[in-house]
Structures are given as structure tokens and as C-alpha cells.
N, C-alpha and C positions, 0 to 999 in steps of 0.2 A: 396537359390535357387540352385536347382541341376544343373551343367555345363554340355551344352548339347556336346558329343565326337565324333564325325563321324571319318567313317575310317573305313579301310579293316582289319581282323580278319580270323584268321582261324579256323575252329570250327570242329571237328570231321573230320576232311583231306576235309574240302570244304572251300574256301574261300566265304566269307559275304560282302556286304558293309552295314553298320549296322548307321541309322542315329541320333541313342545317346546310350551313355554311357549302359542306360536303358537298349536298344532294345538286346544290347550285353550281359551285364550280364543274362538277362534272356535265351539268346540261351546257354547260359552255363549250366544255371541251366535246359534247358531242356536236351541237350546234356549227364549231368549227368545222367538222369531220363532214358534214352534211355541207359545208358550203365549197368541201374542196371536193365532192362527188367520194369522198370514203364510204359513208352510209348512204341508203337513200331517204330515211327521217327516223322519228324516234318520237316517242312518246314519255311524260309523263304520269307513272301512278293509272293507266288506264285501265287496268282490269283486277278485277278481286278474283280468286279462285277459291271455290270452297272446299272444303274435304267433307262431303255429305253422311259418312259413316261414325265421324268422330260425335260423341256427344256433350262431350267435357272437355275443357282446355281450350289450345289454339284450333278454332274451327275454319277458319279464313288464314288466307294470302293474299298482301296487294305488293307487289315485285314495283320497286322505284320505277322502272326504265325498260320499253318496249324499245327495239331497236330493229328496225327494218335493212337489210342487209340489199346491196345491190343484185344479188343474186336469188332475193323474192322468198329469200328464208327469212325469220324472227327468230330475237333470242331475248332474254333477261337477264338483265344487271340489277343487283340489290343491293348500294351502297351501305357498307358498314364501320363505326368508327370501331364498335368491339362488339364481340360475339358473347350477349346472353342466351342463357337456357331457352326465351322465347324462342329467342331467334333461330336459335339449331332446332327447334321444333319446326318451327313455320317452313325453314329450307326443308328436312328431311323431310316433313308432309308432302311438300309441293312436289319433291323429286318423287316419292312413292307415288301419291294419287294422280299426277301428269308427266309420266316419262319422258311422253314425244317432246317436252318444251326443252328447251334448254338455257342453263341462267347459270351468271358468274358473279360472285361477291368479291366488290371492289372493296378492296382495307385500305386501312391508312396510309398502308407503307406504300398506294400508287400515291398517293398525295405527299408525301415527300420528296 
């Protein structure tokens, strides 16, 4: 089982508060991506999205990772160690109520 590490980091001269080990190394690995001109920046945790209809249950999304793409598109990465029930609610919502976005769930198995 991977040990989850919360805790402040500093990444590219901005500080994070990064709520696993996970969420961190991959702001690294984007950070490097962004210094070799891969991406053109990326965000952390920047936007919540709501699902305005739902009344009960998961009614919000906040996607780890905004990724500015050189080509002026966005997309979303949601790192996951493992997939609870939450969790496949919160994706499925976010896929139904915002189509045009587009987001990819990093698993473990990139971190091996």
C-alpha cells in the first residue's frame, strides 16, 4: 500500500499543499514537462465544478490538475491511488454535466 504524505512543497517557486505523496510527484513530473516547453503550465486544484441539479450526494468536483497544453487547449488529470464509489461518482458527474472538458485518471500503475 502506498503511504499517503500530505504536506507543503515547493514547485517551480509556488508553494502547494499537496494531499499525497502521489499528487506531488506528479506536479514534478509536470513541472519538468513545463521547463522543457512539453506543456505550457498547469495548475493545481484550481477549479471546483458543481453539478447544480444533483441534490443529494457528491454535488462538487475539484480535478487535482489543470494542464495548459501548447496548443491553447485544457485538459484534467485526477490522480488516483484507487477507485472508490466516491470517486466514480464525482468522474461520471463531471463527464455528464461538463462534456466539452476533458480529464484523464492517473493510477498507480503510472507510478511504477
Amino acid at each position: 500500500m502506498h503511504k499517503t504524505v500530505k504536506g507543503w512543497r515547493i514547485i517551480g517557486k509556488k508553494r502547494y499543499y499537496f494531499r499525497s505523496s502521489w499528487e506531488m510527484s506528479f506536479a514534478l513530473f509536470l513541472q519538468i514537462k513545463k521547463q522543457g516547453g512539453l506543456i505550457k503550465d498547469w495548475e493545481y486544484e484550481p477549479q471546483t465544478f458543481w453539478f447544480e441539479k444533483i441534490r443529494r450526494g457528491v454535488r462538487s468536483y475539484k480535478p487535482d490538475f489543470k494542464l495548459y497544453h501548447n496548443d491553447n487547449s485544457t485538459s484534467w488529470v485526477e490522480v488516483k491511488g484507487y477507485m472508490d464509489a466516491k470517486s466514480k461518482t464525482k468522474l461520471k458527474r463531471f463527464k455528464k454535466y461538463y462534456p466539452e472538458e476533458k480529464i484523464e485518471v492517473v493510477s498507480s500503475d503510472w507510478f511504477k
